[in-house]
C-alpha positions as a Markdown table, in Angstrom:
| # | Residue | x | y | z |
|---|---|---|---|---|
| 1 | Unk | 34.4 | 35.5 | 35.8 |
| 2 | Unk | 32.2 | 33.0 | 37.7 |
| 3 | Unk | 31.1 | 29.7 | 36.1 |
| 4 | Unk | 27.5 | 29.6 | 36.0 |
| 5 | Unk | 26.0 | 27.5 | 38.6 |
| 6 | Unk | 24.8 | 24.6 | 36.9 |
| 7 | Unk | 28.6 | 23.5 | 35.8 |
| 8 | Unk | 30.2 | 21.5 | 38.5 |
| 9 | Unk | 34.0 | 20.1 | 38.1 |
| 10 | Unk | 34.3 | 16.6 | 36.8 |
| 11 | Unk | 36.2 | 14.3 | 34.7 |
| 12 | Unk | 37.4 | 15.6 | 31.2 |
| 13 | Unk | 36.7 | 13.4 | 28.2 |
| 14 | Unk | 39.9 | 11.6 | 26.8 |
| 15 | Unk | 38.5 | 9.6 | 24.0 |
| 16 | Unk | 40.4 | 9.8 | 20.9 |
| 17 | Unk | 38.2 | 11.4 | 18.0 |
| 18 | Unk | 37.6 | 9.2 | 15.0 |
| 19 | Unk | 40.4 | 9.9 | 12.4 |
| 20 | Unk | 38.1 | 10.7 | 9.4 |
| 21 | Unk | 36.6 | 13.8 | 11.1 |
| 22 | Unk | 38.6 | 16.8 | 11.8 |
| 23 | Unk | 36.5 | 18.4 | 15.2 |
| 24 | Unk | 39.4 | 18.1 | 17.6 |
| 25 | Unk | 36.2 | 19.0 | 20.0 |
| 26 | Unk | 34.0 | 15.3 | 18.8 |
| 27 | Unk | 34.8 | 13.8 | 22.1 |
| 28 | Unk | 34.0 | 16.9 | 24.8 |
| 29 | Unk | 31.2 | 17.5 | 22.4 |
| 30 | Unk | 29.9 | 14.0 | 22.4 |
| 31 | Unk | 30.2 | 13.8 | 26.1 |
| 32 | Unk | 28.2 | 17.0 | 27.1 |
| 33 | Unk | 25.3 | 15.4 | 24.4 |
| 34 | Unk | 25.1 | 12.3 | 27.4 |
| 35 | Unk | 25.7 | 14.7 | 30.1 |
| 36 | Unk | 25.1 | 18.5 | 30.3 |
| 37 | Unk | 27.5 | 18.6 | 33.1 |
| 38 | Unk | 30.6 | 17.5 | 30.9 |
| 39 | Unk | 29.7 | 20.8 | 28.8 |
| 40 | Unk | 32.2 | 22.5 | 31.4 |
| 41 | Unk | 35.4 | 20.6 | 29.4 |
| 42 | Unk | 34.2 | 23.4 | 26.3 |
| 43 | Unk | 33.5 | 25.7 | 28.7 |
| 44 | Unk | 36.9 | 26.2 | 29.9 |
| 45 | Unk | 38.7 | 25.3 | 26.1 |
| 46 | Unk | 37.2 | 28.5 | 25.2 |
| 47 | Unk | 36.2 | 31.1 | 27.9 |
| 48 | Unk | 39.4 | 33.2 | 27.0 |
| 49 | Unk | 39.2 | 33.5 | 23.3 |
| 50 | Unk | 35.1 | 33.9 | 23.7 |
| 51 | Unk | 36.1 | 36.6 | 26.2 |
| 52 | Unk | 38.4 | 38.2 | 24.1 |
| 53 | Unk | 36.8 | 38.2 | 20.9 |
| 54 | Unk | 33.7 | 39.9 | 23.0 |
| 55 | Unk | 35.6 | 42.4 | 24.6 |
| 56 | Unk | 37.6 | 43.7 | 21.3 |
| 57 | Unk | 34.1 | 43.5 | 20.0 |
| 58 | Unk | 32.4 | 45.3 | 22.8 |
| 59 | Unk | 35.3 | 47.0 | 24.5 |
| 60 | Unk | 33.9 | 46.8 | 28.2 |
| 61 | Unk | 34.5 | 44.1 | 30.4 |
| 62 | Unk | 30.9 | 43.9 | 32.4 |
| 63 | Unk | 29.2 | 43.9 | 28.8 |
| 64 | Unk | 31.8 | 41.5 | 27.3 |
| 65 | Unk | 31.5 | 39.0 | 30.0 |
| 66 | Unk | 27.7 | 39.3 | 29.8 |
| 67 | Unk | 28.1 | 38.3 | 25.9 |
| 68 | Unk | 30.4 | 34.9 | 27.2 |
| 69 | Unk | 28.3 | 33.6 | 29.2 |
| 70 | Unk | 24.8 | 34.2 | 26.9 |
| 71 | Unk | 27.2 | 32.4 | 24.1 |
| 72 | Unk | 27.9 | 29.6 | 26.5 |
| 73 | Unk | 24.5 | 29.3 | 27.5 |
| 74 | Unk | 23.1 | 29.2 | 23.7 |
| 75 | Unk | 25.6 | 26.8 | 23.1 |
| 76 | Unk | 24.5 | 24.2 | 25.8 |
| 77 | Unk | 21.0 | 24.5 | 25.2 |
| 78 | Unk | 21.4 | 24.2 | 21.3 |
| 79 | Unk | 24.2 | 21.4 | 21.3 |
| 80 | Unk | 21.6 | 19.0 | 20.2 |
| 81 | Unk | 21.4 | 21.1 | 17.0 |
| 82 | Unk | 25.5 | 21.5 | 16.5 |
| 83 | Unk | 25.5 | 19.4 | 12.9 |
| 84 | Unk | 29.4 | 18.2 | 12.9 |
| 85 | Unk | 30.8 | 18.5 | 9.1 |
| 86 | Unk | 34.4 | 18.3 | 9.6 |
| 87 | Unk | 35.4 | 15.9 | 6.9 |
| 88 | Unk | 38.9 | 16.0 | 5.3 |
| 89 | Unk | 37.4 | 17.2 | 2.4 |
| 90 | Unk | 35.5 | 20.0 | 4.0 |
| 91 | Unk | 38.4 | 22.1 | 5.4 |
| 92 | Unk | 39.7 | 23.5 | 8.2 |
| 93 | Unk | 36.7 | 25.8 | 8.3 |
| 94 | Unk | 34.2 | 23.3 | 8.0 |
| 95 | Unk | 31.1 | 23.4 | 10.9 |
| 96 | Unk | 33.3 | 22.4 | 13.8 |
| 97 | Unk | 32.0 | 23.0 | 16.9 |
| 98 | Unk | 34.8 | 26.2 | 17.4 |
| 99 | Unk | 33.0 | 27.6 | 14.2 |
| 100 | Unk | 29.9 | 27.1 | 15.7 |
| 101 | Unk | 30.5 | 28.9 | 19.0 |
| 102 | Unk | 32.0 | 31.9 | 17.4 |
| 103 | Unk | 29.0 | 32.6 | 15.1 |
| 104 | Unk | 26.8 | 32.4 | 18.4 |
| 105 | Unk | 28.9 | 34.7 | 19.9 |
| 106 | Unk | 29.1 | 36.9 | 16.9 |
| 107 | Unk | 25.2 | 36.7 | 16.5 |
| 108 | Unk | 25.4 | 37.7 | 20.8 |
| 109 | Unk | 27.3 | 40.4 | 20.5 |
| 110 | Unk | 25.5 | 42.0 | 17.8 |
| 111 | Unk | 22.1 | 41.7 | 19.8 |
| 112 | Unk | 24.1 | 43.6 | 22.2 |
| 113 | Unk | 24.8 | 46.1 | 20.3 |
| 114 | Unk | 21.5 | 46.4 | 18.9 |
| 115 | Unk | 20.0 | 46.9 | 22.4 |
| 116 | Unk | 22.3 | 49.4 | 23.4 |
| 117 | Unk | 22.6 | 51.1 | 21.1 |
| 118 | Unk | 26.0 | 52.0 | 20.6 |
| 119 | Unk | 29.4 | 51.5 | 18.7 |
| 120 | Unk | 31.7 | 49.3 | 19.7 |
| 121 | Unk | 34.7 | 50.8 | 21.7 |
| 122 | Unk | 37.8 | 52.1 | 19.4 |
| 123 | Unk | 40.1 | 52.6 | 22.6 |
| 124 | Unk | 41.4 | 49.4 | 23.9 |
| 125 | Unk | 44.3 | 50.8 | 26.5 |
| 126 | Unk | 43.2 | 48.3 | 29.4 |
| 127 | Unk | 44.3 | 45.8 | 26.6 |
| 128 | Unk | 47.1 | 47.4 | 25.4 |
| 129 | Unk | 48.7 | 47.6 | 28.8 |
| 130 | Unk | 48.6 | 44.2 | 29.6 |
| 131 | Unk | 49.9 | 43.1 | 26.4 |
| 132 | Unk | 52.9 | 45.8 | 25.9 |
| 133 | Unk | 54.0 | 46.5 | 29.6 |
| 134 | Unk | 57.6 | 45.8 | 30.7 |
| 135 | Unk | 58.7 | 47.1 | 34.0 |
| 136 | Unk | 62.1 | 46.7 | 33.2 |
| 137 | Unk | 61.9 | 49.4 | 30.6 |
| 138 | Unk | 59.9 | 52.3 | 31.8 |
| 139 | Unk | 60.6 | 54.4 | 28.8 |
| 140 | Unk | 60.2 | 51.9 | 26.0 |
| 141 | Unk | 57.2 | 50.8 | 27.4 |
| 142 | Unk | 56.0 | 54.2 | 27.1 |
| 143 | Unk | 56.2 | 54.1 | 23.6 |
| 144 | Unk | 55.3 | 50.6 | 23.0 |
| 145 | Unk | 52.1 | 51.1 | 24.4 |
| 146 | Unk | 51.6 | 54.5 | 22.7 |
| 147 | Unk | 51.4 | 52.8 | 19.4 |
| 148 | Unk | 49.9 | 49.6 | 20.2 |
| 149 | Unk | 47.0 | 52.6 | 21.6 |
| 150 | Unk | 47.3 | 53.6 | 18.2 |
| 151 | Unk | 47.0 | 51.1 | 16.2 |
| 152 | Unk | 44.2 | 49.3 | 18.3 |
| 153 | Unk | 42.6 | 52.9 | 18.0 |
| 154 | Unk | 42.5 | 52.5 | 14.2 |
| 155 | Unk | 41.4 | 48.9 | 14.2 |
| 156 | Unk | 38.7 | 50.3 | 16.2 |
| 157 | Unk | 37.4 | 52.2 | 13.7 |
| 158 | Unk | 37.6 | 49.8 | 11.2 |
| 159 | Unk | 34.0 | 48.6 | 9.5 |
| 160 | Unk | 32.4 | 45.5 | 11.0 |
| 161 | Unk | 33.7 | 42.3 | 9.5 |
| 162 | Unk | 37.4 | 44.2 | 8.6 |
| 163 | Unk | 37.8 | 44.8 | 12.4 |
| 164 | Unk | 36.2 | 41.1 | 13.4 |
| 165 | Unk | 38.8 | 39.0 | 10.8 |
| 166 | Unk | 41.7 | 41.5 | 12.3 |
| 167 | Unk | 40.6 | 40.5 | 15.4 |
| 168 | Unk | 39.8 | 36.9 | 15.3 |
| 169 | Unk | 43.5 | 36.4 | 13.4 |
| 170 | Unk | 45.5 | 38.1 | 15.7 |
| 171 | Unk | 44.2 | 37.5 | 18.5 |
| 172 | Unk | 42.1 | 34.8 | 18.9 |
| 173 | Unk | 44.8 | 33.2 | 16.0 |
| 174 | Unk | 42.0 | 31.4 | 14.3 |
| 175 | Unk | 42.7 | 30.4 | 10.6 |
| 176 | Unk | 41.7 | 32.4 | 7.5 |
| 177 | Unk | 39.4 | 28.9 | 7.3 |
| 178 | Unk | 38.0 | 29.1 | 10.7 |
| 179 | Unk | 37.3 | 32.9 | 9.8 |
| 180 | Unk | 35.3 | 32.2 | 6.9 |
| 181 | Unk | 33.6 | 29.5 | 8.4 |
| 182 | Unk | 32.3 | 32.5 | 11.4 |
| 183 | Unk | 31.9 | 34.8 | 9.4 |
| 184 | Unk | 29.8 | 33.4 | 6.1 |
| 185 | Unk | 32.3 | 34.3 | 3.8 |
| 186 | Unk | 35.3 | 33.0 | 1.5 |
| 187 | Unk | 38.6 | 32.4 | 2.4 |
| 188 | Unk | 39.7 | 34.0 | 0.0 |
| 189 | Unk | 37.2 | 36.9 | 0.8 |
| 190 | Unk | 38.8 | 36.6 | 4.4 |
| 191 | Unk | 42.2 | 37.4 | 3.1 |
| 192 | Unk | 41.0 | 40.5 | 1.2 |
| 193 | Unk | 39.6 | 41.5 | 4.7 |
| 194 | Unk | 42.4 | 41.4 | 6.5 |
| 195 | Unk | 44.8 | 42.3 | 3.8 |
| 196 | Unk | 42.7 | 45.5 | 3.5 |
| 197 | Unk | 42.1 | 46.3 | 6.9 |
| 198 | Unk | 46.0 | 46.2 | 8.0 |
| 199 | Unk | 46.4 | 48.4 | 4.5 |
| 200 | Unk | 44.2 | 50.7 | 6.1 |
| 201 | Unk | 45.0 | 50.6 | 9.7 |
| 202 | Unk | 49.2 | 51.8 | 8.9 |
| 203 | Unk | 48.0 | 54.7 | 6.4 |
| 204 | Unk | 46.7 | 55.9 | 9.4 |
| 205 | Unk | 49.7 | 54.9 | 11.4 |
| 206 | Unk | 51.6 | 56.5 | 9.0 |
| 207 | Unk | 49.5 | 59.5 | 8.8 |
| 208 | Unk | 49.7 | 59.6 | 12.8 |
| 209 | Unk | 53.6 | 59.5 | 12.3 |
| 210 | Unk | 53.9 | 61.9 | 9.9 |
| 211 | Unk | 51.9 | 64.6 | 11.4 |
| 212 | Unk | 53.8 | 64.1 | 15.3 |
């Protein structure tokens, strides 16, 4: 995916973020407040997870990419507005500037949904096949990636905020924190998300195995 064309390639910010704050970002995002340009350092922390969190959201590449590069571009023009509340005493899931991109990219991709007016993708087999494939073992490859199909299949289905903490867990491997943070809600409602949603996706693994 191409950087847009106002980033240019520069010097990455190395100072050390003050030790009462938590934001391992402070520094890149302090930087890109004096200079736009520096906003590239963020830019290339998180293309992939935004990325991947987009396309498990959207499940097409042309539309997920689309969604990255709207998030990135909301999040440079509203840095200014980023309010940093990542004291000790706040948690992991406090407003760090991680939190903060993935709400704007959840806020994106459900604008893109809304204006195409469609469900998000259940079958994520390009996906699957990168993560499962082994050429040195044709055959239990081929089953491998039969039920990683599966189960991705059933996450698929899942209902909206189920399917997002499954995703942003496993594999963008934010914490429950950070989860609760994007999504507005407890960690402890987070848990119960999750907990429910794997419940959920091997009943129907099972029921898939049971009726083969």
């Amino acid at each position: 995916m191409a950087r847009p064309v106002f980033w240019r390639s520069g010097a990455v910010e190395n100072a050390a973020p003050r030790i009462a704050h938590l934001d391992r970002d402070r520094p890149l995002v302090e930087a890109a407040r004096r200079d736009p340009e520096r906003f590239e350092a963020l830019y290339r922390r998180y293309l992939a997870p935004v990325y991947s969190f987009a396309y498990y959201e959207l499940g097409d590449h042309h539309a997920a990419e689309d969604a990255t590069e709207r998030t990135f571009l909301a999040a440079l023009a509203n840095l200014g507005r980023f309010d940093e509340r990542a004291r000790p005493a706040d948690g992991e899931g406090a407003s760090t500037f991680r939190v903060w991109l993935f709400r704007i990219a959840r806020n994106v991709i459900a604008n893109e949904r809304r204006s195409a007016r469609r469900h998000p993708a259940a079958v994520l087999d390009e996906a699957t096949e990168a993560i499962v494939a082994d050429p040195l073992d044709v055959e239990g490859d081929a089953v491998r990636r039969d039920e990683a199909a599966a189960a991705w299949r059933a996450v698929g289905r899942l209902p909206g905020d189920r399917r997002r903490a499954v995703v942003l867990r496993f594999v963008d491997e934010l914490s429950t924190a950070e989860i609760a943070g994007i999504l507005g809600r407890s960690e402890g409602a987070v848990r119960v998300l999750i907990h429910r949603a794997l419940r959920t996706v091997a009943r129907e693994l099972g029921g898939r195995d049971g009726h083969g």
